[in-house]
Backbone as XML, in Angstrom:
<?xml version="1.0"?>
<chain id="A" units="angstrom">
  <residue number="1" name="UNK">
    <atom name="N" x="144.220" y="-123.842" z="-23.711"/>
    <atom name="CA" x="143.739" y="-122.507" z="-24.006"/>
    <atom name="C" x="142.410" y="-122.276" z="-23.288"/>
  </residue>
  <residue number="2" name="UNK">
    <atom name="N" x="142.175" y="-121.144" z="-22.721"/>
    <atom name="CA" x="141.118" y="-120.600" z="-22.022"/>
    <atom name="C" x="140.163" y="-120.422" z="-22.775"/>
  </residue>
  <residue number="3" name="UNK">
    <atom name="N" x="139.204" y="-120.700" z="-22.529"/>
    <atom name="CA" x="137.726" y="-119.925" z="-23.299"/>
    <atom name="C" x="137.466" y="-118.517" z="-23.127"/>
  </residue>
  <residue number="4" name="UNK">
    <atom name="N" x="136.812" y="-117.796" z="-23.793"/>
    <atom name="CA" x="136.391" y="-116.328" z="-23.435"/>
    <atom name="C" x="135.085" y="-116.952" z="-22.789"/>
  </residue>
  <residue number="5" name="UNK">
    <atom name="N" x="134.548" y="-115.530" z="-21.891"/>
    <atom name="CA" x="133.211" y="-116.071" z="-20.792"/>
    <atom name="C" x="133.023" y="-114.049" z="-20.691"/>
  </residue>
  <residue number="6" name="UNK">
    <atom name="N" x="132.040" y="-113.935" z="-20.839"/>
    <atom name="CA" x="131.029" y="-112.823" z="-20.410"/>
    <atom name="C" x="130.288" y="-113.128" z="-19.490"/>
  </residue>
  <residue number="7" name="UNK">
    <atom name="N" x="130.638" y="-111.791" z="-18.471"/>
    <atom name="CA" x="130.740" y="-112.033" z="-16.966"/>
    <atom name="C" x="129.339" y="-110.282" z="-16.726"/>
  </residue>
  <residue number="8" name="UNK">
    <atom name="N" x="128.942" y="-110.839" z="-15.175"/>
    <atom name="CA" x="127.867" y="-109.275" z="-15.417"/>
    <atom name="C" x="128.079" y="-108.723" z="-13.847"/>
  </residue>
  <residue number="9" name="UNK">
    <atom name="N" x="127.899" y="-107.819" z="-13.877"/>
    <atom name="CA" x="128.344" y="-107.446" z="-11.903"/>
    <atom name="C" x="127.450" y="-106.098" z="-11.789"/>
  </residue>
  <residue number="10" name="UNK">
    <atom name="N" x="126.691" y="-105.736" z="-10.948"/>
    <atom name="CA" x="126.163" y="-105.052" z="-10.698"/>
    <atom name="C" x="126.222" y="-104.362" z="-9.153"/>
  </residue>
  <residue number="11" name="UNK">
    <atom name="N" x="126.279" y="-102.892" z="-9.375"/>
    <atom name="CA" x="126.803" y="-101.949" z="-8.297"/>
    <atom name="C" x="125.864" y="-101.854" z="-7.291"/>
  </residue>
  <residue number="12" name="UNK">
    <atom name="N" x="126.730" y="-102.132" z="-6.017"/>
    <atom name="CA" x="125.848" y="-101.986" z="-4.489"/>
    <atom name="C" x="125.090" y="-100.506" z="-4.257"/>
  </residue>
  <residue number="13" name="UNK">
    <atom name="N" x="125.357" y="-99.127" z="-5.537"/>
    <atom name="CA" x="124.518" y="-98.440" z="-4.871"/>
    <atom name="C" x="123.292" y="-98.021" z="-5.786"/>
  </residue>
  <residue number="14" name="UNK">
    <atom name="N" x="123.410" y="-98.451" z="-7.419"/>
    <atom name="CA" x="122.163" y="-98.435" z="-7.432"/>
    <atom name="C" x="121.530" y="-99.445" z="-8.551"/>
  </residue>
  <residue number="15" name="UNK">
    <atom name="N" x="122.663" y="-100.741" z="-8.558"/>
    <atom name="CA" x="121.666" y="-101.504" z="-9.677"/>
    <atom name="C" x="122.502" y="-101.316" z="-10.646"/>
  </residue>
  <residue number="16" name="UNK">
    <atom name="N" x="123.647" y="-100.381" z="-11.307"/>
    <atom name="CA" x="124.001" y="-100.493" z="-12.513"/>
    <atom name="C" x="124.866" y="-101.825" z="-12.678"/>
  </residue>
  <residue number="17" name="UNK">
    <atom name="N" x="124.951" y="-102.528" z="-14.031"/>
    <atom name="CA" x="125.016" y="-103.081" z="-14.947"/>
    <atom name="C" x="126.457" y="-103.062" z="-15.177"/>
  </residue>
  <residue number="18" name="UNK">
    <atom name="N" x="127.009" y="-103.875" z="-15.330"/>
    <atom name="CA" x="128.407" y="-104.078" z="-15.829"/>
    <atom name="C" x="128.858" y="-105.491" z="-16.143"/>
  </residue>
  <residue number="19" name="UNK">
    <atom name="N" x="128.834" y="-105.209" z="-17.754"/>
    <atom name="CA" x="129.162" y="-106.671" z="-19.045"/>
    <atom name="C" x="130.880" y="-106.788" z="-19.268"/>
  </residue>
  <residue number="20" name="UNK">
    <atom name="N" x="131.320" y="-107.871" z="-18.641"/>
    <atom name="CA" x="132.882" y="-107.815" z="-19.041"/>
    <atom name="C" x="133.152" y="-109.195" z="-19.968"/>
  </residue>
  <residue number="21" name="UNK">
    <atom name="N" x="133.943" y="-108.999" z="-20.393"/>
    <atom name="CA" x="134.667" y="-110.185" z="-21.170"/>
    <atom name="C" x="136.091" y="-110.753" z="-20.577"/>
  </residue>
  <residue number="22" name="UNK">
    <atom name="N" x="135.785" y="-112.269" z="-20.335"/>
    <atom name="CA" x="137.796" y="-112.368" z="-20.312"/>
    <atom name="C" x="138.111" y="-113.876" z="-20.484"/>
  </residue>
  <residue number="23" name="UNK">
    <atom name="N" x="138.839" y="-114.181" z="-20.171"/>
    <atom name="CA" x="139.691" y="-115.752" z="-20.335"/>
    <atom name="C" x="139.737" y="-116.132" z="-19.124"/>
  </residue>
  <residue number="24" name="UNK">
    <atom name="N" x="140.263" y="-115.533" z="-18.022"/>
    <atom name="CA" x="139.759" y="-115.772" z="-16.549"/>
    <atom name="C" x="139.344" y="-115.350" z="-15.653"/>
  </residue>
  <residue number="25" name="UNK">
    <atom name="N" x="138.281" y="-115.938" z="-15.830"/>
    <atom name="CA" x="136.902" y="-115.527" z="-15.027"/>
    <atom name="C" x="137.334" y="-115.210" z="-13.558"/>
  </residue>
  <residue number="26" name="UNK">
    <atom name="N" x="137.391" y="-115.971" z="-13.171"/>
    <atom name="CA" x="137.817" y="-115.955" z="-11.568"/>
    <atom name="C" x="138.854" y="-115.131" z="-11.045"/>
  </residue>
  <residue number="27" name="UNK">
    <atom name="N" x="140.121" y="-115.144" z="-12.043"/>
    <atom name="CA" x="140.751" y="-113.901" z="-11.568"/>
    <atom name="C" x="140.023" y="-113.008" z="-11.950"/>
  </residue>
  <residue number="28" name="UNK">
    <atom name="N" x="139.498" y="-112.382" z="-12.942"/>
    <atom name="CA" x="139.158" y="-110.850" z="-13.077"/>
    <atom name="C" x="137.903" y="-110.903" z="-12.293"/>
  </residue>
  <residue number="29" name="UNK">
    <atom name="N" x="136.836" y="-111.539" z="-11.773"/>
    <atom name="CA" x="135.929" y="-111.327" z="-10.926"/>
    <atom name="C" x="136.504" y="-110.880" z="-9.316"/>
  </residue>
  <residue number="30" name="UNK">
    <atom name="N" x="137.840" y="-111.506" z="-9.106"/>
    <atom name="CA" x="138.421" y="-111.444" z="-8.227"/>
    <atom name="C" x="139.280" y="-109.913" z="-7.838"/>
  </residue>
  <residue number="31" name="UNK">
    <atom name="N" x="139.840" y="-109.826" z="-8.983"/>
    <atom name="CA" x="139.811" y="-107.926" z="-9.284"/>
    <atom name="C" x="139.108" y="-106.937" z="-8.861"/>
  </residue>
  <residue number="32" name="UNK">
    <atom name="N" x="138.030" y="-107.328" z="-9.701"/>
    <atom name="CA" x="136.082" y="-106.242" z="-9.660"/>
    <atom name="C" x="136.234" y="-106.274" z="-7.902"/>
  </residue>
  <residue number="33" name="UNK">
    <atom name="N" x="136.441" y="-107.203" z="-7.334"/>
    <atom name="CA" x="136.119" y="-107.499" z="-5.956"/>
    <atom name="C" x="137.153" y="-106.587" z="-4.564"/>
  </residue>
  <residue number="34" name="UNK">
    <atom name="N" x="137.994" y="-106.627" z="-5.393"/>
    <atom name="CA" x="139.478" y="-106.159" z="-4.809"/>
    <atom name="C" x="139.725" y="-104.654" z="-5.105"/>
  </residue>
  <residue number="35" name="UNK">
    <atom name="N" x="138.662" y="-104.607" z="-5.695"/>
    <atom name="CA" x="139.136" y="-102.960" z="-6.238"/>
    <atom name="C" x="140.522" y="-102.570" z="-7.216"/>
  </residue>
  <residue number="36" name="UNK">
    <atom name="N" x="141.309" y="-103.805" z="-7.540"/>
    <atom name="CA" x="142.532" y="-103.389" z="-8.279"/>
    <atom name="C" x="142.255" y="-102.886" z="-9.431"/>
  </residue>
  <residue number="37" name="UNK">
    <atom name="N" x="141.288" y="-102.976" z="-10.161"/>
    <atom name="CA" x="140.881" y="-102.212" z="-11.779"/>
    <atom name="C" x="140.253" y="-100.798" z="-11.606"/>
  </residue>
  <residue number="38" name="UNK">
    <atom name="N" x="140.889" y="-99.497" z="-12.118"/>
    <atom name="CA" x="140.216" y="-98.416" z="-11.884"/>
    <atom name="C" x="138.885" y="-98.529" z="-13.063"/>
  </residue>
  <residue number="39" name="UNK">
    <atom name="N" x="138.058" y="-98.147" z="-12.523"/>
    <atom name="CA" x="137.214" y="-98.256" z="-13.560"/>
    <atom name="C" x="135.305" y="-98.078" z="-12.704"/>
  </residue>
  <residue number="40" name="UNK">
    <atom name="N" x="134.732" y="-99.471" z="-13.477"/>
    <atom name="CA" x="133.453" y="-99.436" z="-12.962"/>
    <atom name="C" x="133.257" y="-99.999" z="-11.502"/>
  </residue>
  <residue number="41" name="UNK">
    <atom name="N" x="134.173" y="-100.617" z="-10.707"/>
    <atom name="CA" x="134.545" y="-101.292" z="-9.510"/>
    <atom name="C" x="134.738" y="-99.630" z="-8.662"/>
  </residue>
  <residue number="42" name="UNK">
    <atom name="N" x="135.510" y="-98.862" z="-9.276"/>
    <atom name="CA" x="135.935" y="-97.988" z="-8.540"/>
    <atom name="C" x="134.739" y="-97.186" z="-8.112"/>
  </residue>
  <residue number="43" name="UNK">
    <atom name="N" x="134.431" y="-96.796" z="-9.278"/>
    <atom name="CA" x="133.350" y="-95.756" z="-9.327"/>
    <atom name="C" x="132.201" y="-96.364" z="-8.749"/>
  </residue>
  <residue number="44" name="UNK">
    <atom name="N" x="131.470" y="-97.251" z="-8.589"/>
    <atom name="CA" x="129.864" y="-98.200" z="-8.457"/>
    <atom name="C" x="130.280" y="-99.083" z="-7.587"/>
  </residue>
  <residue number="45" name="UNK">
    <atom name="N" x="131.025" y="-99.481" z="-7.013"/>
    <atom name="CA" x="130.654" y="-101.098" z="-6.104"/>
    <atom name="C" x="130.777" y="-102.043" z="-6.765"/>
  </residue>
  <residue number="46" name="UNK">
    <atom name="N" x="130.845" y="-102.908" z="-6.049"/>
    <atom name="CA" x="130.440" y="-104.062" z="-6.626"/>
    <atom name="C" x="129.644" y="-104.842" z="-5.771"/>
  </residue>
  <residue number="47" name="UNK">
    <atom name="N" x="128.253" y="-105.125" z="-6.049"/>
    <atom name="CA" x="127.352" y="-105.794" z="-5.281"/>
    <atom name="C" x="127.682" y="-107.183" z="-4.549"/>
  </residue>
  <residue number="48" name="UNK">
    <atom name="N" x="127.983" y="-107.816" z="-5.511"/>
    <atom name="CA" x="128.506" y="-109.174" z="-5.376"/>
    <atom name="C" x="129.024" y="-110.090" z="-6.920"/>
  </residue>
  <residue number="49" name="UNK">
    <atom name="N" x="129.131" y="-111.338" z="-7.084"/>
    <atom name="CA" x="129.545" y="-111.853" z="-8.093"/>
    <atom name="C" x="128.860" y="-113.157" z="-7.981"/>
  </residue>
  <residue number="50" name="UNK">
    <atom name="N" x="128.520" y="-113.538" z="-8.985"/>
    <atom name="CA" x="127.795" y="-114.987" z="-9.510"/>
    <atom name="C" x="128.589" y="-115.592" z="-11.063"/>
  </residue>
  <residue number="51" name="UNK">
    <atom name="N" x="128.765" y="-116.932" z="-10.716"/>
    <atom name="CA" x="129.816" y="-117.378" z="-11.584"/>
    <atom name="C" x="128.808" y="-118.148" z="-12.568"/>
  </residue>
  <residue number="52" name="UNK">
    <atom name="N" x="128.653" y="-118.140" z="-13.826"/>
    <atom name="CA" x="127.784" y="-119.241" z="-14.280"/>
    <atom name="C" x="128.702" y="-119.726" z="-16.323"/>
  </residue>
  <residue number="53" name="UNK">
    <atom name="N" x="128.672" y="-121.214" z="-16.089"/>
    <atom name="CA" x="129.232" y="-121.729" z="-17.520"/>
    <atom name="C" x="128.329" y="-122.465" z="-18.012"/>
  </residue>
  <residue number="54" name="UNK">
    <atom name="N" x="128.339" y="-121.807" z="-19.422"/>
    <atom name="CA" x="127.932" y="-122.318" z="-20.806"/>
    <atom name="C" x="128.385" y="-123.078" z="-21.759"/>
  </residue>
</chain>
């Protein structure tokens, strides 16, 4: 079983903030990245991604 992990991504045009939750990290960071989720990816960018476990 996967752990849950809160993940943070912030938009290339001005800094906003975006808190996600999931079980896999790497795919759904991989998403944000890909543009496949309509949402805050769509709308804001995505600056980049940093992976970090607790």
């Amino acid at each position: 079983m996967k752990s849950p992990c809160v993940y943070l991504l912030a938009s290339r045009r001005n800094g906003t903030l975006y808190i996600g939750v999931t079980s896999n990290l790497i795919g759904r960071v991989w998403q944000h990245e890909q543009g496949v989720c309509a949402g805050f990816t769509a709308r804001y960018g995505v600056l980049g991604s940093s992976l970090a476990r607790g």
